[in-house]
N, C-alpha and C positions, 0 to 999 in steps of 0.2 A: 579539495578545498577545505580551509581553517573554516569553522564558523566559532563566532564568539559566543561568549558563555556566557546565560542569562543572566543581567545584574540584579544584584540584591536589590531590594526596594526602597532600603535607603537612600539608594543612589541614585534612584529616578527623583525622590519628592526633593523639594525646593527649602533651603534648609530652613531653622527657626530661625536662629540669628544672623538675621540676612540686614543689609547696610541699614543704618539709624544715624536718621538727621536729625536737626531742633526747628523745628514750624512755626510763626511768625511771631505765636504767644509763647516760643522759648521751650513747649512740652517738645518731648523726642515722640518719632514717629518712623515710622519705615519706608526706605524709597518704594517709591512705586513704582511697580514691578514693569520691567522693558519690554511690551508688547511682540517685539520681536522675535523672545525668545518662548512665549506662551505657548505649553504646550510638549517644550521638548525634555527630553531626560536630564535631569537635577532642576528641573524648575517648575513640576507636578504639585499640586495640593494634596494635603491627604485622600480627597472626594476623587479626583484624578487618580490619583496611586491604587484607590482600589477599582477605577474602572479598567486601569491597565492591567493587575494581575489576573479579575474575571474576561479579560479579553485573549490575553494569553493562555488562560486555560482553554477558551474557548476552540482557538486554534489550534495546540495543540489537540484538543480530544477530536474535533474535525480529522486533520490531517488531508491527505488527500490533495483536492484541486482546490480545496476551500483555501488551506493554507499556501500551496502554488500560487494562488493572487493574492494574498499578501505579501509575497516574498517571490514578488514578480521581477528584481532583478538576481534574485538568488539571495542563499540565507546570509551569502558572505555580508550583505547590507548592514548586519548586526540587530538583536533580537530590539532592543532598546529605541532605536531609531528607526526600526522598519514597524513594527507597532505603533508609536508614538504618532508616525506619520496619519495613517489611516485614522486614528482617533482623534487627530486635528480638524483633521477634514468633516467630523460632522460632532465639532464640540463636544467632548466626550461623552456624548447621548450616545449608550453600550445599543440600545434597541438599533436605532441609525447606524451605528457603525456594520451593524452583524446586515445590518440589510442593504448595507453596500458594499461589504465583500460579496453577496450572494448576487446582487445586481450585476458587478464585475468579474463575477464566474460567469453566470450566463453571455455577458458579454463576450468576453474572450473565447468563449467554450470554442467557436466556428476559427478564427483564427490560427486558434491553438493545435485546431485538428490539421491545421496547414503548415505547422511549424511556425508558424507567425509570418509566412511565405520568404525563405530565403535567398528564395531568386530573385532579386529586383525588380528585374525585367520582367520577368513572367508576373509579379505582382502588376505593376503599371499598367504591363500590354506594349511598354516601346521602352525604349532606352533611356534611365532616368536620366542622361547627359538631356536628352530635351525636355524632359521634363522642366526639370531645373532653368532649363535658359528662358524657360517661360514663366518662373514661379521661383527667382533666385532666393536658395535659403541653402543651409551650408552652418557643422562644425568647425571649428577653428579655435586651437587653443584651448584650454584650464584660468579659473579662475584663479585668487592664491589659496583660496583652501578647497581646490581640486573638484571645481563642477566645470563641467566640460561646458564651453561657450556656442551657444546656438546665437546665429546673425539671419534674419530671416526681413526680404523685402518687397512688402506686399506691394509697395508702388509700383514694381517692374513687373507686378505679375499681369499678366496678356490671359483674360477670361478666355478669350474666344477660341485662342490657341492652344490651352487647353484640353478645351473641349472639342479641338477637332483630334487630339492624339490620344487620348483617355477615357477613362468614365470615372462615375465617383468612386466606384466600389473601388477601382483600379486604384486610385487616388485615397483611399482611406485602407487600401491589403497594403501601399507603398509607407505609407504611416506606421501601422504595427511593423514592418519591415525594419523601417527606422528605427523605431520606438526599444526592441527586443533584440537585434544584432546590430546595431549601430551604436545607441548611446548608452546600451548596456552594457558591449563591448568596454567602452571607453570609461565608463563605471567601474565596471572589476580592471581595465589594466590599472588604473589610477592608484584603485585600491591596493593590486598586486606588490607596485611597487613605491607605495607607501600607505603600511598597514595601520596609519593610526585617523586614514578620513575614512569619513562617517556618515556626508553629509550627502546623501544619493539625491543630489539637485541641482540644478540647471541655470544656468543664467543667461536671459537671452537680451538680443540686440534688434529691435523692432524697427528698422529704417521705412521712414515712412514718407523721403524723398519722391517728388513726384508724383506721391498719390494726388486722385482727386477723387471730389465728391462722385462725381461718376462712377469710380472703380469700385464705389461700395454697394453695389447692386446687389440683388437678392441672391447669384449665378456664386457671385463670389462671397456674400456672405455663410452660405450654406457650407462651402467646404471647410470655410475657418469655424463653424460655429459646430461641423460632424468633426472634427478633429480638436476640438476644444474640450465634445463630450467625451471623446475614448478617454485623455487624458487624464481630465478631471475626476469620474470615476475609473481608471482603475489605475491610474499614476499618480493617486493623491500628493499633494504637498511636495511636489519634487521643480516648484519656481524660488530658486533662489532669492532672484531681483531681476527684474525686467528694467531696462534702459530703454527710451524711447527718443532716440533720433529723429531730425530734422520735422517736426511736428511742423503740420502745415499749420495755419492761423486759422481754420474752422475746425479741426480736431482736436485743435485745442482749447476750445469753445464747448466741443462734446463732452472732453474728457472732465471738465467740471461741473458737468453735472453727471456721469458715469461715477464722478467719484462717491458721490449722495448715497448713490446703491450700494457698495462696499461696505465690507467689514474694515474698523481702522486697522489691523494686519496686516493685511491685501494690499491698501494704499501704498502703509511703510513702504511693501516692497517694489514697490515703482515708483522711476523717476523721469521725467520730462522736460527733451530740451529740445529747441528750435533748430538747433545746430550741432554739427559735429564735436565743433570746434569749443561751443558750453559747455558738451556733455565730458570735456577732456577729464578733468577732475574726479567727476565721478569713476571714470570709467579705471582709469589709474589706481584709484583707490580698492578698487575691484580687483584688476586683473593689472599684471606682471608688464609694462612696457613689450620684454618681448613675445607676449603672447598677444599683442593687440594685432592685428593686422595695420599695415601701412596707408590702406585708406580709411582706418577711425584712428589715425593719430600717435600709432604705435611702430615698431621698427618689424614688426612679422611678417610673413606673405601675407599680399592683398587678397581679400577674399575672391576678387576674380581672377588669381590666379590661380587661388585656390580650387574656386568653382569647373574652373577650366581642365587642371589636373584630375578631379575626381571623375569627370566626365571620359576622358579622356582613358581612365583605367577603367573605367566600364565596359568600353567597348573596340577598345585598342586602336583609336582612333589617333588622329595626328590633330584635328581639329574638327568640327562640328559648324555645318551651315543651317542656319533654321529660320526660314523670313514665313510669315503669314500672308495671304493674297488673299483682297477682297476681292472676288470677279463678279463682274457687272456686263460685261461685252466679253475684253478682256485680260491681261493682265500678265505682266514675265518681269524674270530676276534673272540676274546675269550674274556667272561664278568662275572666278579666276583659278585654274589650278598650275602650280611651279611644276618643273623636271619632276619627277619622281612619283607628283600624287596620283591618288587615282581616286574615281567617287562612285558613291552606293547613292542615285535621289530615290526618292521616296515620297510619295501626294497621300496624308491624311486628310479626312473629310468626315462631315454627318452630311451634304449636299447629298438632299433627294433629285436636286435635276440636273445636277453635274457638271462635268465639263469635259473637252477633248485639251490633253496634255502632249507634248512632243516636245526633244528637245534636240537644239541645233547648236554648229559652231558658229560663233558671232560674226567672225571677218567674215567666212565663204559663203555662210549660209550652208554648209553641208549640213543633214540632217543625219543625226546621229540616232534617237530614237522616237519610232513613227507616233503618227498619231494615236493617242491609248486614252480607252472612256476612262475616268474618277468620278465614279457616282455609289453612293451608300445606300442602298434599298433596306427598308424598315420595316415589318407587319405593321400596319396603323393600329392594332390595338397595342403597341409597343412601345411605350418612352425610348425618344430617342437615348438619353442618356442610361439606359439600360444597357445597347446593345453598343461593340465597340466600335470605334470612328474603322471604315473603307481606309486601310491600308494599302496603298497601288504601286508596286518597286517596278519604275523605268528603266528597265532592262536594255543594253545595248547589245548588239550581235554577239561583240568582244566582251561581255562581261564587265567589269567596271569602267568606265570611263577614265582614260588616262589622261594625264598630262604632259608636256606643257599647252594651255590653250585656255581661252576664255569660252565657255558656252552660255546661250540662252535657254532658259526652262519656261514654256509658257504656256499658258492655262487659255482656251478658249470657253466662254458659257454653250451649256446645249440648251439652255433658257431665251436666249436675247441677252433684249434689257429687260426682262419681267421681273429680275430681283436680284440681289447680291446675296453671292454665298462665300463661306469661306472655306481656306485651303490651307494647307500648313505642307509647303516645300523642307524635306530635310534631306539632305545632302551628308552621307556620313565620308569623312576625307581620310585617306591613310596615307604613308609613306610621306616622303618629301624629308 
């Protein structure tokens, strides 16, 4: 790989004779400066330029793992712009900065030892196909000046479901997974084949469709607020512009007073709209018609069928069944399979008092597979969400379940009615 060659310091600071306008009593004055760009290479103060080049020495004379986190998606980022980033992030106060590269060393150190987990799977603990259909979020497309577009929708995400397939740690190894071979991938190919972007950031699509107040419980705010931290210290400065779709009329109530806390920066880069169909404008203005996806108004794949393709190469799947059961007594889903398919079910759970599962064909009532316990047992001195959810694959004599035929999967409680637990039925489908 090229890396680029450090720029002269000229060419970081901000020049002297930068735009002059006449102020209202006719004296000239100088535009004031676009918040926007605070910060980055040619738009440094001298005070700046030299916290850039004792920062630079710094890492170099480090070297090591020191400089590996700053130049966390590779050096190809360019010296100018991958420095500059870090040093935004905590005002160019040189103390702050050196003390959160070493923060985001220790952070990553455990990761790192894991390769950043390149198996997906084995990050998660199941198949990010269901992850995802429970926490739809999903790449798609380049901005116009080449940041890969994150669509991510927290209103469709299903807490409970979840947390019957995963744990957090599962859920924050699947993050660096993302984070280090996924969007860094799409980083350098960007860059590979067009060598003059620079700008190693992100633009995401916040759909917030469907959310309710509800879904903003402490279950769920904790995973968006441990994957807000990884980023924030060690993926500094890499949010382009955040768009936020279909704003329900109480978050957007929050968001004005969330704005009070921000730095004016931060705000710049987000924008807020009620609807898809407001946010067209911006969103155009941003990214390329054909990189939009055809359900935010552009001529691209839809992101679900995007979501559904990646799933789908995950696991060589033809399609993916995934419903949640609350059982209480008890509780069944019924699933159609054509000529050809055949299916893998599968009963996730944290239920300590479980249930008896079995599954049948609908018409005959033939029983295809007997009755099987699902129950997760725990040491009580043990967070549930420590240990992983009871995995339980329904096994038929003949090994996957063929088609053509409709069957029943249904969950009896070993409880009664003494309480509702939940289940999370996946069904992995192939062939057809």
């Amino acid at each position: 790989m090229s890396v680029v060659e450090p720029l002269d310091i000229k060419e970081l600071l901000e020049p002297d004779d930068g735009p002059i306008t006449l102020g209202k009593n006719g004296k000239k004055k100088k535009e004031k400066k676009n918040i926007y760009n605070w910060g980055f290479a040619g738009h440094l103060t001298k005070e700046e330029g030299d916290v850039y080049l004792k920062f630079r020495a710094e890492v170099t004379k480090r070297g090591g793992e020191f400089k590996k986190t700053v130049y966390s998606f590779s050096e190809e980022e360019g010296e100018a712009y991958c420095l500059t980033r870090w040093l935004r992030a905590r005002k160019y106060v040189y103390s702050d900065v050196i003390k959160m590269v070493e923060e985001a060393t220790e952070c990553r150190s455990e990761p790192l030892a894991s390769d950043y987990y390149p198996d997906p799977k084995a990050a998660l603990g199941i198949d990010p196909a269901v992850f995802i259909s429970q926490y739809p979020q999903l790449y798609s497309g380049f901005s116009k000046i080449g940041c890969p577009v994150f669509y991510s929708k927290p209103g469709l995400l299903r807490i409970a479901a979840v947390e019957c397939t995963t744990t957090m740690s599962g859920i924050l190894n699947y993050h660096w997974h993302v984070m280090q071979h996924d969007y860094r991938k799409r980083l350098l190919g960007f860059k590979e084949e067009n060598p003059e972007f620079k700008r190693f950031e992100c633009v995401s699509i916040l759909d917030l469709a469907n959310l309710t107040v509800g879904q903003l419980g402490n279950r769920t705010l904790e995973i968006i607020k441990k994957q807000a931290f990884i980023d924030s210290l060690c993926f500094p400065e890499t949010m382009n512009k955040t768009i936020i779709v279909n704003a329900p009329r109480f978050f957007s109530v929050t968001w004005g007073l969330i704005k009070g806390w921000l730095d004016a920066r931060t705000v710049s880069k987000i924008e807020m709209f009620t609807s898809i169909k407001s946010a067209q404008p911006c969103l155009r203005e941003l990214i390329d018609v054909d990189q939009i996806p055809s359900d935010y108004g552009g001529t691209g794949e839809s992101t679900l069928v995007t979501m559904e393709k990646n799933g789908m190469k995950s696991g060589g799947m033809s399609r993916l069944v995934a419903e949640l059961l609350h059982i209480r007594t008890y509780q069944n889903i019924t699933i159609t399979l054509e000529e050809g398919e055949e299916i893998d079910v599968h009963i996730h759970t944290r239920a300590v008092t479980g249930a008896v599962f079995n599954i049948t064909e609908s018409s005959s009532k033939k029983v295809i597979v007997e009755d099987t316990t699902v129950q997760h047992t725990v040491p009580h001195d043990v967070e549930l969400n420590s240990e992983s959810p009871c995995d339980v694959h329904l096994t038929a004599e003949t090994g996957r379940i063929k088609g053509p035929m409709t069957i029943k999967v249904k969950g009896t409680s070993l409880g009664g009615m003494l309480g509702t637990e939940n289940f999370m039925v996946v069904g992995y489908v192939f062939g057809g």
